[in-house]
C-alpha positions as YAML, in Angstrom:
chain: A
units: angstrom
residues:
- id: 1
  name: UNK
  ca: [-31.22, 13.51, -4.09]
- id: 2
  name: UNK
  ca: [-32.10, 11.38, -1.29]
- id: 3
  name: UNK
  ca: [-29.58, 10.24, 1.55]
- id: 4
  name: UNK
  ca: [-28.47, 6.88, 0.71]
- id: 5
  name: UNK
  ca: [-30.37, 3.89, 2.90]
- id: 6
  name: UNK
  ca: [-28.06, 1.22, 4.51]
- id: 7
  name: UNK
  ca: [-29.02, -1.97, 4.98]
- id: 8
  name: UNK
  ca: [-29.01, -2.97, 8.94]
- id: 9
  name: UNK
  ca: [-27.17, -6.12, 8.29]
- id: 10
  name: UNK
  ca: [-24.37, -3.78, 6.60]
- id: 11
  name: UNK
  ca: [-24.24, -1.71, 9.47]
- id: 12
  name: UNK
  ca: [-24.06, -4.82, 11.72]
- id: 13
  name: UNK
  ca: [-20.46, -5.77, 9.48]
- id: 14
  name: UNK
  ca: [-19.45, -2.53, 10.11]
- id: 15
  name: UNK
  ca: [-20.31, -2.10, 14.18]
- id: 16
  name: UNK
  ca: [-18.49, -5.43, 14.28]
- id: 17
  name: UNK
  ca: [-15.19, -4.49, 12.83]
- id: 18
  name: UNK
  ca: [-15.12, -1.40, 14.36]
- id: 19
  name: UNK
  ca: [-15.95, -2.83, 18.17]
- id: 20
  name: UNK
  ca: [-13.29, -5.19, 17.16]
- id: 21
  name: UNK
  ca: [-10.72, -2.47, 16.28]
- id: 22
  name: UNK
  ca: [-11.63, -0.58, 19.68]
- id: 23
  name: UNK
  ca: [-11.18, -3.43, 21.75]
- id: 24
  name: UNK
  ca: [-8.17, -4.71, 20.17]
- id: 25
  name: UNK
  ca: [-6.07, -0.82, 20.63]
- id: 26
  name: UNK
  ca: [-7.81, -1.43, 23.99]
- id: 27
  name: UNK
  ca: [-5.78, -4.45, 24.62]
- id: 28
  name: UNK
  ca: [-2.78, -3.59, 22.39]
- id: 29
  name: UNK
  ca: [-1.70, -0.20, 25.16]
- id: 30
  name: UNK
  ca: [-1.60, -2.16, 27.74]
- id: 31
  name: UNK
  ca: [0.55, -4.74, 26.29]
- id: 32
  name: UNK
  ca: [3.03, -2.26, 25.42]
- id: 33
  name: UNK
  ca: [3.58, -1.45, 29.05]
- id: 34
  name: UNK
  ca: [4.00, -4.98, 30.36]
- id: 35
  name: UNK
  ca: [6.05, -6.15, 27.57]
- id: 36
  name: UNK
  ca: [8.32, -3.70, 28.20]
- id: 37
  name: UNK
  ca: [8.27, -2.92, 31.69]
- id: 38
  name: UNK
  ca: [8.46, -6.83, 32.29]
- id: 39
  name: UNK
  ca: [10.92, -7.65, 29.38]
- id: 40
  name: UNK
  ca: [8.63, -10.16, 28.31]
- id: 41
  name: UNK
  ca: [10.22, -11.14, 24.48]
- id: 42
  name: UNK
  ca: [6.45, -13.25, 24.27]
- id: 43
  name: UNK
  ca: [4.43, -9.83, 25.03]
- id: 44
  name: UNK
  ca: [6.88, -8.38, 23.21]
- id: 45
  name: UNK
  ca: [6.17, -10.26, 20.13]
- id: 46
  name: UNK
  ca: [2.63, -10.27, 20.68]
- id: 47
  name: UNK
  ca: [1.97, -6.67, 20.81]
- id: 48
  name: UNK
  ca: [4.11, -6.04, 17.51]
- id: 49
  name: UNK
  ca: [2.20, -8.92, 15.56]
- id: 50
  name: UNK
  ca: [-0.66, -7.61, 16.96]
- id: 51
  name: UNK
  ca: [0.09, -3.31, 16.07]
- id: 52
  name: UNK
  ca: [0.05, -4.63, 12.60]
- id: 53
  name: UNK
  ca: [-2.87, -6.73, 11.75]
- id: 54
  name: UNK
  ca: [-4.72, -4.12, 13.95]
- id: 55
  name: UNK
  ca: [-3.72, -1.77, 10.46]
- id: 56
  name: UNK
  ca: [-5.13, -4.02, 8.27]
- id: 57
  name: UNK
  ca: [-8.17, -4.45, 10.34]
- id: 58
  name: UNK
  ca: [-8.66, -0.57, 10.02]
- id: 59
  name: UNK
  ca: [-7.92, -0.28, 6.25]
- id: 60
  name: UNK
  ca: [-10.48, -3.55, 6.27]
- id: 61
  name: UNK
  ca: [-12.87, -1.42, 8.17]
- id: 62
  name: UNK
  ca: [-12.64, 2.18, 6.14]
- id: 63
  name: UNK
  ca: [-12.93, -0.13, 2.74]
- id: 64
  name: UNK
  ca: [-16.62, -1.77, 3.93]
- id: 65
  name: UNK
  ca: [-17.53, 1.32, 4.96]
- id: 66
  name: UNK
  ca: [-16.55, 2.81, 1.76]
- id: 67
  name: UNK
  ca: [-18.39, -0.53, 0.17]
- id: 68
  name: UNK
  ca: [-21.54, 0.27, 1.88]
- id: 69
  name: UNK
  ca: [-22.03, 3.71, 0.80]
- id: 70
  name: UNK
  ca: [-21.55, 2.93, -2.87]
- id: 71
  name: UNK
  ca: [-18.37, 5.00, -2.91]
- id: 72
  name: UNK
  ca: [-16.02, 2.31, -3.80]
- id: 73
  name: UNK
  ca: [-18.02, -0.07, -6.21]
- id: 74
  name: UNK
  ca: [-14.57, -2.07, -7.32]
- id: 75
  name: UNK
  ca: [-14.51, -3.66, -4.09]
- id: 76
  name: UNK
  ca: [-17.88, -4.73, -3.85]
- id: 77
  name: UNK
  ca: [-16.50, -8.57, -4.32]
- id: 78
  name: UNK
  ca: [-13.04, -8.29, -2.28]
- id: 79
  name: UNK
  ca: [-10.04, -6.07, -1.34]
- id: 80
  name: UNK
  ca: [-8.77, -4.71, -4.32]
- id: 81
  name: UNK
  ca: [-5.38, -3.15, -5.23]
- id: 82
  name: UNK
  ca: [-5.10, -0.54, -2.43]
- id: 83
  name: UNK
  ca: [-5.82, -3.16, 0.70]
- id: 84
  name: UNK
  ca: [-3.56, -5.56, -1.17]
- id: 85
  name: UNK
  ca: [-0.56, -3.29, -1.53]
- id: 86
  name: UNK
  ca: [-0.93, -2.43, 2.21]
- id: 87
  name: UNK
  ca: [-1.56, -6.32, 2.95]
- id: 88
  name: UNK
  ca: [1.75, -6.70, 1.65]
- id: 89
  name: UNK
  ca: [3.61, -4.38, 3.20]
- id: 90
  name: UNK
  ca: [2.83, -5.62, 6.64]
- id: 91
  name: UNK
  ca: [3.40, -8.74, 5.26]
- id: 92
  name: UNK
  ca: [6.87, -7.28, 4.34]
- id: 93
  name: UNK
  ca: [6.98, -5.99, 8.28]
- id: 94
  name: UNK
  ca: [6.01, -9.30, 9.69]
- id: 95
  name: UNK
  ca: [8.88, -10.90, 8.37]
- id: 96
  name: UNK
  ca: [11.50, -8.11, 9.22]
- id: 97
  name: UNK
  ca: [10.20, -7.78, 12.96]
- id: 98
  name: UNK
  ca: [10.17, -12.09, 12.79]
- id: 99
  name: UNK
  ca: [13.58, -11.87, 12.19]
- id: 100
  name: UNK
  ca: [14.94, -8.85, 14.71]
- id: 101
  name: UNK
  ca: [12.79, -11.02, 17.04]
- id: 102
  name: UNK
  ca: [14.67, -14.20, 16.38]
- id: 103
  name: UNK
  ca: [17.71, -12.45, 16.46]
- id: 104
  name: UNK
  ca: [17.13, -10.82, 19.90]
- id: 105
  name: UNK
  ca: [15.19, -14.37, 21.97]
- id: 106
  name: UNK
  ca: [18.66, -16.39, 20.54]
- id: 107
  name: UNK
  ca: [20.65, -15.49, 23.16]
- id: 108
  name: UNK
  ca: [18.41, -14.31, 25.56]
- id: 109
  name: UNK
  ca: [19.81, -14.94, 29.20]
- id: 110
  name: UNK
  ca: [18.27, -15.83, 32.14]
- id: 111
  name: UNK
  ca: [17.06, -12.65, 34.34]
- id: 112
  name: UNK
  ca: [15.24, -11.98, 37.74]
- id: 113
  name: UNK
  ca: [11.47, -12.49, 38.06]
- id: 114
  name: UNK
  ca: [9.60, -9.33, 37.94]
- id: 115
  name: UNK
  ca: [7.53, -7.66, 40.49]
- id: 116
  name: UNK
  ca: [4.78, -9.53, 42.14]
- id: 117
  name: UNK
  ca: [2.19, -6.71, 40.71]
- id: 118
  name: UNK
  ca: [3.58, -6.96, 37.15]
- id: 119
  name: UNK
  ca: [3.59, -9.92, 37.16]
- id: 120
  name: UNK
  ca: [0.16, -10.65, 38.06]
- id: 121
  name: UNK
  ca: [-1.04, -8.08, 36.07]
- id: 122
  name: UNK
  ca: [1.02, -9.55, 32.72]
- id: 123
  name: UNK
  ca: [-1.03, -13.10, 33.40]
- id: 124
  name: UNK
  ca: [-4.19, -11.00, 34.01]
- id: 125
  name: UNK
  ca: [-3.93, -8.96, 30.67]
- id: 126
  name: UNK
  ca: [-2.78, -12.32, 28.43]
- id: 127
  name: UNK
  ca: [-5.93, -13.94, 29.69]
- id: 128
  name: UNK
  ca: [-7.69, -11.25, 28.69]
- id: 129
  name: UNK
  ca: [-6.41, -10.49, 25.59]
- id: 130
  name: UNK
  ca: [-7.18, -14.66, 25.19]
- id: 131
  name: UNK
  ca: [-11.00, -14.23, 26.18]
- id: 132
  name: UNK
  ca: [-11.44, -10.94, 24.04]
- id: 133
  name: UNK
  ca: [-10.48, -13.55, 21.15]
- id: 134
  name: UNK
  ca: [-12.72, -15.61, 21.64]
- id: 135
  name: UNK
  ca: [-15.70, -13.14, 22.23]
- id: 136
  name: UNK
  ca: [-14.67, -11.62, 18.31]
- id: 137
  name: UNK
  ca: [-13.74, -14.75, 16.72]
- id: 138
  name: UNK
  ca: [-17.83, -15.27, 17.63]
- id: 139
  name: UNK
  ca: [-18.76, -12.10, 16.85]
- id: 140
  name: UNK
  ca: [-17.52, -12.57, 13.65]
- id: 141
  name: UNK
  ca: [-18.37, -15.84, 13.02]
- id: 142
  name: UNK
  ca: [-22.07, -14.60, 13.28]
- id: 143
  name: UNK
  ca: [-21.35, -11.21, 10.91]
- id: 144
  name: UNK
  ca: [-19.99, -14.10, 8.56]
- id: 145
  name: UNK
  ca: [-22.87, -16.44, 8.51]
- id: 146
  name: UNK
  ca: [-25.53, -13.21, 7.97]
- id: 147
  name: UNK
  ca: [-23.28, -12.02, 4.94]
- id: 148
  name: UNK
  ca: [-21.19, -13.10, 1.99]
- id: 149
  name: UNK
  ca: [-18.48, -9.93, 2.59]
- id: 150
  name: UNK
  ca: [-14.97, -11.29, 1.93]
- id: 151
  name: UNK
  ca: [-13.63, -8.33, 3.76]
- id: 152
  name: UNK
  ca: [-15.68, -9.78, 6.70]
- id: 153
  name: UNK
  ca: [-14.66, -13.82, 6.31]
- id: 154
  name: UNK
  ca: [-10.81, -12.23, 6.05]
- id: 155
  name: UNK
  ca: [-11.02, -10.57, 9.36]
- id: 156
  name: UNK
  ca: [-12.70, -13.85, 10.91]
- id: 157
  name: UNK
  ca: [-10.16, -16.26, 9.51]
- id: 158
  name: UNK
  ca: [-6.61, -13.62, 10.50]
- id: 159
  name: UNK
  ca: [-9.08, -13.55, 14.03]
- id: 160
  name: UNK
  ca: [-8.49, -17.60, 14.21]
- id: 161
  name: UNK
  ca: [-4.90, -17.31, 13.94]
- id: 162
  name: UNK
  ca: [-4.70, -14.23, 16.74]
- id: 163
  name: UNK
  ca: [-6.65, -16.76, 19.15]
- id: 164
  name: UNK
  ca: [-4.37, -19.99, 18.78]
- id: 165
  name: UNK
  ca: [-1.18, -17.52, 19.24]
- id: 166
  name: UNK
  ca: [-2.78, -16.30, 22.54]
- id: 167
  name: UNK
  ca: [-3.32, -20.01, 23.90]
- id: 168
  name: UNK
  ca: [0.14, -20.30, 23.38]
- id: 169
  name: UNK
  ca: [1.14, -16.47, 25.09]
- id: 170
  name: UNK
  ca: [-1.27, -17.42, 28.07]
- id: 171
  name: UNK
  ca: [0.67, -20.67, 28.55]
- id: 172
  name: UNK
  ca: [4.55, -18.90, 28.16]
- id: 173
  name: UNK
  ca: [3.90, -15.89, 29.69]
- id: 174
  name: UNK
  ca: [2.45, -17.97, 33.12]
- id: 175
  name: UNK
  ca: [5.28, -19.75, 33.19]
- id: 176
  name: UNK
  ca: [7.65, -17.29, 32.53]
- id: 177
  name: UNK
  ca: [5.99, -15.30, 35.34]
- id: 178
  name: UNK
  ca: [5.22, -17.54, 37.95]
- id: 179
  name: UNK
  ca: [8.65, -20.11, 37.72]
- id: 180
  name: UNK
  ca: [11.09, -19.41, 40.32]
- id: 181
  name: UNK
  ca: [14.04, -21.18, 38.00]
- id: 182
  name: UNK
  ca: [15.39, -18.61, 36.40]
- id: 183
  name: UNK
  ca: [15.97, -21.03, 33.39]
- id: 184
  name: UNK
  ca: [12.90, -22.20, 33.01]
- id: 185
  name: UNK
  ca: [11.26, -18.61, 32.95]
- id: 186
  name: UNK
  ca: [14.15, -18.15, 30.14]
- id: 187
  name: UNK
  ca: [12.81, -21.39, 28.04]
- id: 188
  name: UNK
  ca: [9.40, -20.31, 28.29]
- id: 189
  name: UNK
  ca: [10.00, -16.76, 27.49]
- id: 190
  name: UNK
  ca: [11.85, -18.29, 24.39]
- id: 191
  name: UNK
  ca: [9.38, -20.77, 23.51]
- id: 192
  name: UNK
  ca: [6.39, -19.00, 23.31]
- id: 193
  name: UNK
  ca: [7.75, -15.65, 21.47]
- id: 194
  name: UNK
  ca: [9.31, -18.51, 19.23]
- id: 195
  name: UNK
  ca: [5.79, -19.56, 18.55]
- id: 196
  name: UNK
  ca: [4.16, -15.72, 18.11]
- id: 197
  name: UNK
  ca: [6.99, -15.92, 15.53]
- id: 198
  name: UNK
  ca: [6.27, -19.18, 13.17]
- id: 199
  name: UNK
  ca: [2.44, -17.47, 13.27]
- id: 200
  name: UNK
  ca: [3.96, -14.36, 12.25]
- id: 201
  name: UNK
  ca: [5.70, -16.12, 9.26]
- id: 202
  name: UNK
  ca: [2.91, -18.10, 8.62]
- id: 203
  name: UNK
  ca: [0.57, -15.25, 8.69]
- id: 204
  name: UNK
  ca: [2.96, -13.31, 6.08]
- id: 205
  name: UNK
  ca: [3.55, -15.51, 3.70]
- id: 206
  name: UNK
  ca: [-0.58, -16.32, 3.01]
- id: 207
  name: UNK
  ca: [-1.08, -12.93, 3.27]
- id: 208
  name: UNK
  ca: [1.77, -12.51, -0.23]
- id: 209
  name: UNK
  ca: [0.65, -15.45, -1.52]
- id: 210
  name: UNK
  ca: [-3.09, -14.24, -1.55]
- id: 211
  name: UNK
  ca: [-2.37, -10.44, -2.43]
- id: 212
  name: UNK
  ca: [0.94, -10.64, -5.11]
- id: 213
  name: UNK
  ca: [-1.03, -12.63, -7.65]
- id: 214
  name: UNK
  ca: [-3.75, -9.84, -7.21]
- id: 215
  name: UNK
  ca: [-1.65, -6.88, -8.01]
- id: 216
  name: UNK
  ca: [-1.32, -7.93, -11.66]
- id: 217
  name: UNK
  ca: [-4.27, -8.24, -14.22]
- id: 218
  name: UNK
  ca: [-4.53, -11.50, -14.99]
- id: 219
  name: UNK
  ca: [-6.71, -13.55, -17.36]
- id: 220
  name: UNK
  ca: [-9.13, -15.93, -15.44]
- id: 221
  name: UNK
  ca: [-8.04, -19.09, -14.72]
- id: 222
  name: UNK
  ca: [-9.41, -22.45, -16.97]
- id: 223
  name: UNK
  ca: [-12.39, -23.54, -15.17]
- id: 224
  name: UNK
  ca: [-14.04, -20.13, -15.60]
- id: 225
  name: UNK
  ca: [-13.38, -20.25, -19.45]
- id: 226
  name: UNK
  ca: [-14.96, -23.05, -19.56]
- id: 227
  name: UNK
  ca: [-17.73, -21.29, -17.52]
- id: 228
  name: UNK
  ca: [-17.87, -18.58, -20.58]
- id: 229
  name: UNK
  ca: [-18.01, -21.29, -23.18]
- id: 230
  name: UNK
  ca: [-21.25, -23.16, -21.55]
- id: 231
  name: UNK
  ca: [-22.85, -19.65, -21.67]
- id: 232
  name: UNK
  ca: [-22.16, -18.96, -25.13]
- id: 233
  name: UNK
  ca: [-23.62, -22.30, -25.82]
- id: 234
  name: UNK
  ca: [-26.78, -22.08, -24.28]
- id: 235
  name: UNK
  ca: [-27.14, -18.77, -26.65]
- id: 236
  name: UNK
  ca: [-25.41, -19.97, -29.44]
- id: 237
  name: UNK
  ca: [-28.75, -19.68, -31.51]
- id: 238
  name: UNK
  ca: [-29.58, -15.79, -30.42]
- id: 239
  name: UNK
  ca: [-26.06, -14.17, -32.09]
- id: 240
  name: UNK
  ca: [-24.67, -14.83, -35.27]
- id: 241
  name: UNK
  ca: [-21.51, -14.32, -34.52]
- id: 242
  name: UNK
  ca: [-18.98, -14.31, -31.69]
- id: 243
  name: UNK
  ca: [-16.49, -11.25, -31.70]
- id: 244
  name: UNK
  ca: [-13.66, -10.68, -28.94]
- id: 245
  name: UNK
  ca: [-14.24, -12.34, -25.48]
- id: 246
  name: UNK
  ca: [-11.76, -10.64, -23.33]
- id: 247
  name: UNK
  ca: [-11.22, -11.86, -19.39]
- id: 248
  name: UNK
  ca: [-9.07, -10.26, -16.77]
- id: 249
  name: UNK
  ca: [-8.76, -10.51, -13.00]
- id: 250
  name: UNK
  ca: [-8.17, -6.70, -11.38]
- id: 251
  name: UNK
  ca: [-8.02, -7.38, -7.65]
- id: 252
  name: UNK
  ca: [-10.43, -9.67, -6.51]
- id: 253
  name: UNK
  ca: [-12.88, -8.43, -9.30]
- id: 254
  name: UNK
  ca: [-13.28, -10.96, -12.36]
- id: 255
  name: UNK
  ca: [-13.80, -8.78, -15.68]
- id: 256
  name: UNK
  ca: [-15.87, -10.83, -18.84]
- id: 257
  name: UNK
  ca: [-16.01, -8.85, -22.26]
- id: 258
  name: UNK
  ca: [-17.88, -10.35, -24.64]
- id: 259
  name: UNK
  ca: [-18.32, -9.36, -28.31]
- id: 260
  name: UNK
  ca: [-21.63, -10.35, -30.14]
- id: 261
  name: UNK
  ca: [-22.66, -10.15, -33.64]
- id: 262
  name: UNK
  ca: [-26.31, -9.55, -33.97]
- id: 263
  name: UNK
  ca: [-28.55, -10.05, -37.23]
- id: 264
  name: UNK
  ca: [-29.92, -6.44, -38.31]
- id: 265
  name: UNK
  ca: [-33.65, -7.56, -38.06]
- id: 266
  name: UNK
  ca: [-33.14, -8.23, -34.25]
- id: 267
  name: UNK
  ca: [-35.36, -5.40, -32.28]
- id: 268
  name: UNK
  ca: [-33.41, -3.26, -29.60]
- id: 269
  name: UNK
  ca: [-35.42, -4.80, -27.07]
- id: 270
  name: UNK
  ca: [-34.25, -8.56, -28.42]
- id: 271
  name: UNK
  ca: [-31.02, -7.59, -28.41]
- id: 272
  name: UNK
  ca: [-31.31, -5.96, -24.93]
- id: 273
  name: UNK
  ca: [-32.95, -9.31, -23.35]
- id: 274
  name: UNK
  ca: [-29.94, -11.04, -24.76]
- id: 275
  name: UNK
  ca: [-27.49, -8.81, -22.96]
- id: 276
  name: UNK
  ca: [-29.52, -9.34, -19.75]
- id: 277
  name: UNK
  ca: [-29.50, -12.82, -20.19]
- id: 278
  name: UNK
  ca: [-26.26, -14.19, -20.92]
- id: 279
  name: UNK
  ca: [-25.30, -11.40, -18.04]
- id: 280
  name: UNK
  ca: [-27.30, -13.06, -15.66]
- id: 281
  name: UNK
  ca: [-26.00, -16.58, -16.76]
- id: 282
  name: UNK
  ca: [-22.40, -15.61, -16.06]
- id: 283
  name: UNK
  ca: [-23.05, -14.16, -12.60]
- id: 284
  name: UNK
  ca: [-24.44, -17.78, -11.66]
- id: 285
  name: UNK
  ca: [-21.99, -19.17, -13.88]
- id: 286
  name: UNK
  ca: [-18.92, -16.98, -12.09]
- id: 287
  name: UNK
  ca: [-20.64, -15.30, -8.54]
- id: 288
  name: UNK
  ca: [-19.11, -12.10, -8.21]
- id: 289
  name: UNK
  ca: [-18.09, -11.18, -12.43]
- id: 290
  name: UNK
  ca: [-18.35, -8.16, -13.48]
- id: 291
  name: UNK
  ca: [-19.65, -9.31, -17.04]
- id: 292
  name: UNK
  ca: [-19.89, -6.41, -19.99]
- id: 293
  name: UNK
  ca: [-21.98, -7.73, -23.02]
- id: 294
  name: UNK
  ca: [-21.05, -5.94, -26.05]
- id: 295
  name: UNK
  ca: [-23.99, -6.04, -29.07]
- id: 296
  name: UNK
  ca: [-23.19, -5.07, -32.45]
- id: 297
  name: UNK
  ca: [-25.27, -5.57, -35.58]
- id: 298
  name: UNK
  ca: [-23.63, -7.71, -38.26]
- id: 299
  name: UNK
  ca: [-22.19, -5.75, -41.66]
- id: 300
  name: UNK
  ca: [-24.28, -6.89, -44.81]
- id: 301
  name: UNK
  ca: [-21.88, -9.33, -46.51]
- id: 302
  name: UNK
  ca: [-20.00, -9.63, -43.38]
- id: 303
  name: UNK
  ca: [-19.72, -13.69, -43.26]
- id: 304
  name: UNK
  ca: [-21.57, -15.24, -40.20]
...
């Protein structure tokens, strides 16, 4: 057997994510120091939003890889069940840390400025971390535009929200930094981890309101039944009769049974050209079905 030939663009998704991933632990070390060392509640918050969508960009990375190579065909339309259960949990860990945070920046007091140097360098690295945004949010944007990959559109929409927090980080952590009034380097040390927190909580609850309904199979919703029906009336003259039609959402992978009564004096290769058809129909119909045609010749003095 030959070795199995990737497509350039598909190894331009993957370079992406991964350069992404590299640059973001990169960024994320350093953040861990001057949160810390500076008892900065906005780095603080930052870093710990930012650990944990830096997970989900690695499972997001190992899955298209996976993809590519033909080793995971479920996902070839989406995340399925194994990104979605881990989608969840940091979902789950979003909220927890939103609320220890919340807990902790409520009665935070006023303390003394920090070092010149650490200072300096906490301004330097938010700025950073703000420009590094940008630069993937593009990088991304182009991956996108070259590729249909939902795994890829998912990382460049979570990379939107990582780039509005940081305008706001930039802006709380300068103040916070530079202000000699001790109060006002409190407010702004509250305000802006009080912001990395409502994106937190925003971020967790799409991400459980995208990946709960997912976990369950689920029939399709109306509008792609309706999809099925215009099908089976295009071909409603090349089957006799119309057996189970069975529908099901697993993941992000739409399932289409359908059962099909053939006359006996159909030829195989009739019968096959109808299953390739009415396939075909119900990917345009439904881009992205995984649609099973089932052909079975009709009983004599079974009714039609």
């Amino acid at each position: 057997m030959g070795s199995l030939r990737i497509e350039p663009e598909a190894l331009k998704q993957e370079r992406t994510l991964g350069l992404n991933i590299l640059l973001d632990i990169c960024i994320f070390l350093p953040h861990v120091y001057v949160g810390i060392a500076s008892a900065s509640w906005t780095i603080i918050a930052d870093f710990l939003r930012g650990g944990l969508l830096i997970t989900i960009s690695i499972v997001a990375y190992l899955t298209l890889r996976r993809i590519h190579r033909q080793r995971l065909s479920v996902y070839d339309y989406g995340a399925g069940k194994l990104e979605r259960s881990i989608a969840i949990l940091i979902a789950t860990l979003l909220l927890l840390i939103s609320g220890m945070l919340l807990w902790r920046v409520s009665g935070l007091m006023p303390q003394a400025r920090p070092p010149l140097y650490l200072a300096g360098f906490a301004i330097v690295l938010v700025v950073i971390n703000f420009l590094a945004n940008c630069f993937q949010l593009w990088t991304l944007y182009r991956a996108m535009r070259q590729s249909g990959s939902l795994i890829v559109r998912a990382q460049y929409q979570a990379r939107w929200v990582m780039t509005i927090a940081s305008v706001f980080v930039v802006t709380a952590v300068s103040v916070s930094m530079i202000s000699s009034d001790a109060e006002l380097a409190r407010r702004a040390d509250q305000l802006g981890t009080l912001t990395v927190i409502v994106i937190m909580v925003w971020s967790a609850i799409n991400m459980l309101r995208e990946c709960l309904p997912d976990l369950l199979d689920h029939s399709l919703p109306e509008s792609f039944q309706h999809a099925i029906n215009r099908v089976l009336a295009r071909n409603i003259d090349a089957f006799e009769q119309l057996g189970r039609i069975r529908t099901r959402r697993a993941g992000s992978v739409m399932h289409v049974e359908l059962e099909l009564f053939l006359d006996q004096g159909k030829s195989l290769g009739q019968a096959s050209h109808l299953a390739e058809q009415m396939q075909r129909e119900l990917a345009e119909e439904i881009p992205g079905v995984d649609a099973v045609v089932v052909l079975r010749a009709l009983a004599e003095g079974q009714p039609s």
